[in-house]
C-alpha distance (Angstrom), angle and dihedral (degrees) to the residues before:
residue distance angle dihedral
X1 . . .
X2 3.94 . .
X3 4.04 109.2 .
X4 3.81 109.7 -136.5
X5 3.82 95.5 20.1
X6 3.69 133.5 113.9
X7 4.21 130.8 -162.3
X8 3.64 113.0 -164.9
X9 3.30 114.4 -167.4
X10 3.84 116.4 -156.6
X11 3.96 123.3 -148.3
X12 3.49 130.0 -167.8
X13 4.19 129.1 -17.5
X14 3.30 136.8 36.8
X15 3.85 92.0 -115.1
X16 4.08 85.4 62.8
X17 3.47 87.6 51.3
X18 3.90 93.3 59.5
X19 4.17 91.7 48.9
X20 3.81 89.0 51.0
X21 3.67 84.8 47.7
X22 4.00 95.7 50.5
X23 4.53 84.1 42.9
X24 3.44 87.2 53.5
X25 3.92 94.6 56.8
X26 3.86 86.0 45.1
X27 3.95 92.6 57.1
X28 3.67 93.4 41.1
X29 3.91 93.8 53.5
X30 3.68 87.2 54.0
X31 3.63 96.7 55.0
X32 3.48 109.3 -92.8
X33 4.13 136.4 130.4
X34 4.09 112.0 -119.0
X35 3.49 132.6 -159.2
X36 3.64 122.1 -176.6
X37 4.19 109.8 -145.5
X38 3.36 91.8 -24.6
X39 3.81 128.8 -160.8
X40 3.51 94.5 -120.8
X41 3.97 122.7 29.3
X42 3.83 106.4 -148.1
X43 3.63 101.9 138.4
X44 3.64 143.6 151.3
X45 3.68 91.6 -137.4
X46 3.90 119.0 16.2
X47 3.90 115.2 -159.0
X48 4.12 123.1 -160.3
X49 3.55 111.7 -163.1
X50 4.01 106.0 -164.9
X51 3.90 148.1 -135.7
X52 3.73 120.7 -156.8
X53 3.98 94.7 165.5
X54 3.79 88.1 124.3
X55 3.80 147.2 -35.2
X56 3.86 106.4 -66.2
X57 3.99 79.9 42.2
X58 3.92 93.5 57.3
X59 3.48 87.3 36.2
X60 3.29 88.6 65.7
X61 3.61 101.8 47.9
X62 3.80 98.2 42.5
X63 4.32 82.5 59.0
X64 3.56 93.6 54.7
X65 4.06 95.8 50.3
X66 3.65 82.2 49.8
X67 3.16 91.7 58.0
X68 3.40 107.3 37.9
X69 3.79 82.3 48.2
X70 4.26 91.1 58.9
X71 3.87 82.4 53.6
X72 3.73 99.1 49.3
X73 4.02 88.7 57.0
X74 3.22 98.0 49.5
X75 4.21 93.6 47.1
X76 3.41 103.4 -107.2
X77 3.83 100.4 115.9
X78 3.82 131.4 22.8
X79 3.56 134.3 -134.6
X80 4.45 108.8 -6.8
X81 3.94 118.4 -150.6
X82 3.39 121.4 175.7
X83 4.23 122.6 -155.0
X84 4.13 129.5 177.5
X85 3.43 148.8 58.5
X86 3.65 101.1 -33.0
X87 3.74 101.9 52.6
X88 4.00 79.4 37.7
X89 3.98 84.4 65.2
X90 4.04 106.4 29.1
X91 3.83 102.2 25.6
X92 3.58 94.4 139.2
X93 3.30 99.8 45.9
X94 3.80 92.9 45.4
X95 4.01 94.6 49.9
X96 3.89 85.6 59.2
X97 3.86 99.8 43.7
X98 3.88 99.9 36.2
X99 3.93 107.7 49.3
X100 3.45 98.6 158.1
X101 3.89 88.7 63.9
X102 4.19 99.6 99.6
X103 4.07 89.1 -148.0
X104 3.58 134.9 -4.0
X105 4.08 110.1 -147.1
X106 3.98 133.1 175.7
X107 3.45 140.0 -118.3
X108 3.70 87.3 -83.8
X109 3.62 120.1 32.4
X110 3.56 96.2 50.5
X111 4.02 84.2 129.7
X112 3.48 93.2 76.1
X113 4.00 88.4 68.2
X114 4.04 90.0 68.2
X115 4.29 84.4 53.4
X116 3.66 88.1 47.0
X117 3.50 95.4 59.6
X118 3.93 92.4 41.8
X119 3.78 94.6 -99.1
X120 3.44 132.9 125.9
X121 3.57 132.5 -117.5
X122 4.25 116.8 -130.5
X123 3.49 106.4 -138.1
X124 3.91 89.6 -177.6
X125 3.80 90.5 61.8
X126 3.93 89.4 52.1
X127 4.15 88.1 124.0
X128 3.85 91.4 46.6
X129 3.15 128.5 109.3
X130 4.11 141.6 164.4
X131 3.86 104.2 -128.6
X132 3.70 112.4 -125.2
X133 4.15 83.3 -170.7
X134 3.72 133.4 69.8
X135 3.73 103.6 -62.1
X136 3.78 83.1 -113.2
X137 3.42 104.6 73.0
X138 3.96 138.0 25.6
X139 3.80 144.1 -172.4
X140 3.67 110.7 -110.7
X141 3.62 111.9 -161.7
X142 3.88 116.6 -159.5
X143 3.94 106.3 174.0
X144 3.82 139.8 38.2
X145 4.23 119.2 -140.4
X146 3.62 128.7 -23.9
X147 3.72 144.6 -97.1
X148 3.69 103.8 -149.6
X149 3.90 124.7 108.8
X150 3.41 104.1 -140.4
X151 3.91 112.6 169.1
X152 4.11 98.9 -135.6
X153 3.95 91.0 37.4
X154 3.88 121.0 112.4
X155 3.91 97.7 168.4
X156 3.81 99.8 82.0
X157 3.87 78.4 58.7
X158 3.62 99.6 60.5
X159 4.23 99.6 32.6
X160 3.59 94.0 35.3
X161 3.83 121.8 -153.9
X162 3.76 120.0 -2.1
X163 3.74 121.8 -84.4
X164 3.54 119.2 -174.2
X165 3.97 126.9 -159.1
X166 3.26 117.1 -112.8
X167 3.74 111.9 -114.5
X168 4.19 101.1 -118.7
X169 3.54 87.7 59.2
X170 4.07 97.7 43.3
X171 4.12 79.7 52.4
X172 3.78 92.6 49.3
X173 3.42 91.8 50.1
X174 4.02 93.8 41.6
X175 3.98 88.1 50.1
X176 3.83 86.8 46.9
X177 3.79 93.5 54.3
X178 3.63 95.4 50.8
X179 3.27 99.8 49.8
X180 4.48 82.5 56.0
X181 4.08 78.1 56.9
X182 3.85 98.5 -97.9
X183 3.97 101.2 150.4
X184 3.97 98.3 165.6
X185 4.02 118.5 54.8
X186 4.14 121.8 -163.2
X187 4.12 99.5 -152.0
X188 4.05 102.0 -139.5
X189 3.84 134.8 -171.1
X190 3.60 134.7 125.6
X191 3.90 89.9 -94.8
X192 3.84 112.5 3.3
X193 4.10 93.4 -162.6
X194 3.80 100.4 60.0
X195 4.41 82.1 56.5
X196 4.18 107.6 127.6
X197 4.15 98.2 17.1
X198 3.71 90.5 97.7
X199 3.71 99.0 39.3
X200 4.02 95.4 24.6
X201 3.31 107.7 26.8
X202 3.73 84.4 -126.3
X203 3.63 148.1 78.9
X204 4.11 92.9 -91.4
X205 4.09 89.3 161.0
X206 4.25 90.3 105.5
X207 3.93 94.7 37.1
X208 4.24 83.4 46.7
X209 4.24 86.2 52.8
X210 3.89 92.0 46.9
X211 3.65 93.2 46.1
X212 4.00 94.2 52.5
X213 4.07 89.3 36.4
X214 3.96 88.8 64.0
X215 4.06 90.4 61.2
X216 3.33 105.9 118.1
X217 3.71 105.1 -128.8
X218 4.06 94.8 34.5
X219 3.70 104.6 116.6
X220 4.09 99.8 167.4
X221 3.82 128.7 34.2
X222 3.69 111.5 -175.5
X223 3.99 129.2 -173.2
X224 3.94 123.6 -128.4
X225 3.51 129.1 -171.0
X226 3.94 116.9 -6.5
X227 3.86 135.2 -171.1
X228 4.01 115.8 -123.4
X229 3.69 87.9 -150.5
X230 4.19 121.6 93.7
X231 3.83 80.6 -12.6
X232 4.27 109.5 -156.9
X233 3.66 94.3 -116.0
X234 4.05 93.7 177.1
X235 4.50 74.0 73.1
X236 3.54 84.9 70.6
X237 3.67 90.3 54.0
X238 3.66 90.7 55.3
X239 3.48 92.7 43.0
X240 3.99 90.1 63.4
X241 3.36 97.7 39.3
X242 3.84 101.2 45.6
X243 3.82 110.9 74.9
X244 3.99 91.3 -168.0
X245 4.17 83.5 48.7
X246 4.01 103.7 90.8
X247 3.45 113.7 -133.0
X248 3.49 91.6 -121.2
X249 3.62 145.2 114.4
X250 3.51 146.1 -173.7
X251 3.38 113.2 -158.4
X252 4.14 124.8 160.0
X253 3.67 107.4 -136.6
X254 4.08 91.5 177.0
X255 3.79 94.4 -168.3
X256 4.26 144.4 -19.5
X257 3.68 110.2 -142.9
X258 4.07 109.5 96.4
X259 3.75 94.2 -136.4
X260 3.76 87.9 58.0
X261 4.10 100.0 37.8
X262 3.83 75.9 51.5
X263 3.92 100.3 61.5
X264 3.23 81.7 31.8
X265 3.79 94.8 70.2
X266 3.84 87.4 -142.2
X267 3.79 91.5 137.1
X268 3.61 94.1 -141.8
X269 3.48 139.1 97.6
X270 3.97 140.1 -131.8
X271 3.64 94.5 -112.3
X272 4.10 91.0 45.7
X273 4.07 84.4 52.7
X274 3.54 95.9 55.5
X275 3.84 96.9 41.6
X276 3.82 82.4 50.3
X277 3.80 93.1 57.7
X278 3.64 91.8 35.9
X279 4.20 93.9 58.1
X280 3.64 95.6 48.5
X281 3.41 94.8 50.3
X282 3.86 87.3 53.4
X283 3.84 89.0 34.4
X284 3.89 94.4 54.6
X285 3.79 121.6 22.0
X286 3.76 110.7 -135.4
X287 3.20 96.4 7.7
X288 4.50 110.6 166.0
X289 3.53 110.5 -138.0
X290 3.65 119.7 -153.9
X291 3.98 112.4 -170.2
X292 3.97 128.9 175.5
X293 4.30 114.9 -141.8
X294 3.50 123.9 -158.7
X295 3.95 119.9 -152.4
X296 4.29 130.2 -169.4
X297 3.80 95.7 27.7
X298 4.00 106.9 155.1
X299 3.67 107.0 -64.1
X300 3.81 110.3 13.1
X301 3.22 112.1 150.3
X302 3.75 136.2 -163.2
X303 3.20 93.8 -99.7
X304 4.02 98.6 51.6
X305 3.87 82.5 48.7
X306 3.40 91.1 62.5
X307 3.64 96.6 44.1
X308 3.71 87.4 58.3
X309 3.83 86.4 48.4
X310 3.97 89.1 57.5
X311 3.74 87.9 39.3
X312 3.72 95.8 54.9
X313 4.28 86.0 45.0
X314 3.92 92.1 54.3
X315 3.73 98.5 35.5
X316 3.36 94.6 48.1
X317 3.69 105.9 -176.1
X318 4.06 124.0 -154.2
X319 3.95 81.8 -133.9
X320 3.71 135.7 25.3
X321 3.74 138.3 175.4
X322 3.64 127.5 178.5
X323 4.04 141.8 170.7
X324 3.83 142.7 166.9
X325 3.30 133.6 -86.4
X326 3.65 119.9 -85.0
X327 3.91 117.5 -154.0
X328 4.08 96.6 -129.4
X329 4.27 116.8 -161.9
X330 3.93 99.5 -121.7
X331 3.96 102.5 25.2
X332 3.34 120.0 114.4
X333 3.53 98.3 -113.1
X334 3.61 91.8 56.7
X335 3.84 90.7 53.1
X336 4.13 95.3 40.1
X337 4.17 102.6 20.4
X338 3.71 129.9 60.4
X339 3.83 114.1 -144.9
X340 3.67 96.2 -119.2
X341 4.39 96.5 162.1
X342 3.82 106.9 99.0
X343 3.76 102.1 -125.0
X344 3.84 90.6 -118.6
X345 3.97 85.2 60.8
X346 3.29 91.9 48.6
X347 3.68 86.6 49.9
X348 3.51 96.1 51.6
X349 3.83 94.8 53.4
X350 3.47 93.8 51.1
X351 4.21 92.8 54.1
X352 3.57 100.2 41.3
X353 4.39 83.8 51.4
X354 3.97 90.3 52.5
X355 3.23 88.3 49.1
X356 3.86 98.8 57.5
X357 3.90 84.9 42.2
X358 3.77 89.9 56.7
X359 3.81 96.7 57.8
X360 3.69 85.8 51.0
X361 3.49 100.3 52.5
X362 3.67 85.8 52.0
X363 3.49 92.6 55.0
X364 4.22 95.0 44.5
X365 4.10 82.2 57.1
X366 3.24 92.2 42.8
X367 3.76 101.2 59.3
X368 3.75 78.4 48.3
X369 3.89 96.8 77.5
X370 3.61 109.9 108.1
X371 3.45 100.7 14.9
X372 3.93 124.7 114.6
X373 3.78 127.7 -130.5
X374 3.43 145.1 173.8
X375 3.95 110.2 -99.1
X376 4.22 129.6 -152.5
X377 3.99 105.7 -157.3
X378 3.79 109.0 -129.3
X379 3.60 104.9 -177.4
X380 4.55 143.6 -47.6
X381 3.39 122.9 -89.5
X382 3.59 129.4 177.3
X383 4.02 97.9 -80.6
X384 3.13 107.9 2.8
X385 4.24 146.8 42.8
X386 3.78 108.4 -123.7
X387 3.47 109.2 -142.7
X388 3.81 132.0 160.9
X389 4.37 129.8 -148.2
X390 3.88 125.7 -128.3
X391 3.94 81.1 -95.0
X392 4.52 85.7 56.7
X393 4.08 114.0 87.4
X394 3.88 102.2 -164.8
X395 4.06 114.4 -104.7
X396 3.47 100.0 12.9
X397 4.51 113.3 45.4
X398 3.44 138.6 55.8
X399 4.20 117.2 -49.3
X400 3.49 119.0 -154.7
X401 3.91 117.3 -141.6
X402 3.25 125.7 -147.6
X403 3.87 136.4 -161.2
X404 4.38 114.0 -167.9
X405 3.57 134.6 138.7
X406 3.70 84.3 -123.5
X407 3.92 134.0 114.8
X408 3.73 100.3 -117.2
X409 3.73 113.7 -177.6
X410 4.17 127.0 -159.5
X411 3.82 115.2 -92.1
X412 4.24 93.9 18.5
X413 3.49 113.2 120.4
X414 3.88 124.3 -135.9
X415 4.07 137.9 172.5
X416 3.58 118.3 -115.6
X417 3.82 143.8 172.2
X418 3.87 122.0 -123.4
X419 3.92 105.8 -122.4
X420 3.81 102.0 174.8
X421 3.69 138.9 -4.8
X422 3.35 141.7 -153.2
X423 4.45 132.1 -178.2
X424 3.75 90.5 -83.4
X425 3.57 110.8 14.3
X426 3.83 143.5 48.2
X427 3.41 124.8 -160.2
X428 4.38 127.2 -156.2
X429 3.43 152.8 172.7
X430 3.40 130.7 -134.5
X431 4.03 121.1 -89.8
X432 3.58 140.3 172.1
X433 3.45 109.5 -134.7
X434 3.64 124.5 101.4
């Protein structure tokens, strides 16, 4: 065990990452050595920061106390606190199953943890943060929780109602960022579009992306998580207008049929979906698409699977993700649906739609051969520089890999020509055109 060091070990979304980020700061102003998911957990003070989205996410979590607890017996780690969503959700249940956790906190009062262990918290350093990325790019979260009703959805649960960020302090924290070197910003929240109607009474989500795209020094903008429903389509304005603005969105389209959208509660229809898709194409030109699908809610039926099939054929989106339906304690389907799919079903449905999603993504890099782009530079590997286009969120598109004689270093930008693809990968050379 390492006296005056703490691990924090982050589970789960992208938002989670930016709390442990912002805990991290805390600990480090009073005093203390940080490592962020480290290789080796030997510290003084061990921190778990949770997912409880659903069960192979708890799952998760609930190993790694145990764990962690095992190693705290026998000496190997200090004091254990665990933060987030899932002791958010279960905390009373946790506190009396898990007593070798120290404390159990939420997603939101993870401040008191610093006061617990006779520490104070630095209000002033509120907006900083110690970047668990590459120092060139950063998740910049802009809302807390969600106000939607969706039946399978246990998040609203444990963030409670939304709460944007009011835009000065997103821009102080932006400005901050980039003066750390951050030159490319992924835009988080639960759902980006509803942004400002809480705090504004207004959609404020494209004035928000203007006001961040006129920091000088912000060279990508790029848009996480988005609500179908009464969709801000003066974004897609900005979008086209805004060459730092990636034209890219993430937007979680769940299903297609309108029996399912129904039980769903997604409060849109198949026809609005398409026309959706179908305007910002038009809207913005090239524009990459990334969509999550859900199969096996309550009710689906073979033949809404296989409109989502067709769906996922026409729409064909540059990315795709998709799982099944998880039966969540507190949802409204589990107080109002039975889970009548057989898992195996369920299992089924979700293989045969990768599938289809994996020919297209060959095909999307495919067409890609030849062309030339603009390229961020993640990181050196062996072979290769691993760099990602406008159309690339870190961890989870396409990479492009690229083989030159020259000195390429993280977070420069350089043009190059697609020479061959494969389904995950692209690989280039460098090229001087623009």
């Amino acid at each position: 065990m390492r006296k005056n060091k703490v691990d924090i070990i982050t589970l789960g979304c992208s938002k989670n990452l930016v709390d442990s980020e912002q805990l991290m700061r805390q600990f480090v102003a009073n005093g203390y050595t940080v490592e962020h998911d480290p290789h080796k957990i030997n510290g003084e003070i061990v921190v778990v920061n949770t997912c409880g989205f659903i069960g192979d996410a708890q799952e998760e979590s609930i190993n790694m106390i145990l764990d962690l607890g095992e190693a705290k017996k026998k000496g190997k780690i200090g004091k254990l606190f665990v933060m987030g969503c899932l002791s958010e959700r279960f905390l009373k249940d946790l506190e009396n199953e898990l007593p070798e956790v120290d404390r159990f906190y939420g997603k939101f009062n993870w401040k008191e943890l610093l006061n617990d262990l006779g520490k104070s918290y630095h209000r002033e350093l509120a907006a900083d943060r110690v970047l668990t990325t590459p120092r060139h790019y950063a998740y910049l979260k802009i809302a807390e929780g969600c106000d939607r009703t969706c039946s399978y959805c246990a998040i609203p649960i444990s963030t409670g109602r939304y709460q944007s960020i009011p835009m000065e302090e997103i821009e102080k924290e932006v400005r901050l960022l980039v003066e750390q070197g951050v030159k490319e910003f992924q835009v988080i929240a639960q759902d980006l579009t509803y942004y400002g109607l809480d705090l504004y009474k207004r959609h404020a989500l494209p004035e928000l992306v203007e006001r961040i795209s006129d920091i000088p020094g912000v060279e990508w903008i790029r848009l996480h998580y988005g609500y179908p429903s009464h969709f801000p389509y003066d974004l897609l304005r900005v979008m086209s207008e805004r060459d730092n603005v990636c034209k890219y969105m993430d937007i979680a389209l769940q299903h297609i049929s309108d029996p399912m959208l129904k039980k769903m509660r997604r409060n849109i229809t198949k026809e609005e979906t398409y026309a959706l898709i179908r305007r910002m194409r038009e809207e913005v030109p090239g524009i990459h698409l990334r969509t999550t699908l859900m199969v096996g809610h309550p009710g689906e039926t073979e033949q809404d699977f296989e409109e989502l099939v067709e769906f996922v054929k026409e729409a064909r989106f540059e990315r795709m993700g998709a799982f099944a339906y998880s039966h969540e304690e507190g949802t409204y389907s589990f107080k109002h649906y039975t889970d009548d799919i057989d898992p195996d079903v369920k299992q089924d449905r979700l293989d045969y739609l990768m599938r289809i999603q994996e020919g297209i993504s060959a095909e999307v890099n495919g067409s890609k051969i030849g062309k030339v782009f603009k390229v961020m530079i993640d990181r050196e590997e062996e072979d290769f520089y691993v760099g990602r286009t406008e159309f690339d969120s870190p961890e989870v598109d396409t990479e492009i890999l690229i083989r030159t004689p020259q000195e390429l270093a993280p977070g420069t930008m350089c043009t190059v020509r697609i020479t061959q693809a494969d389904d995950y990968d692209l690989y280039a050379t460098i090229c001087d055109e623009i």
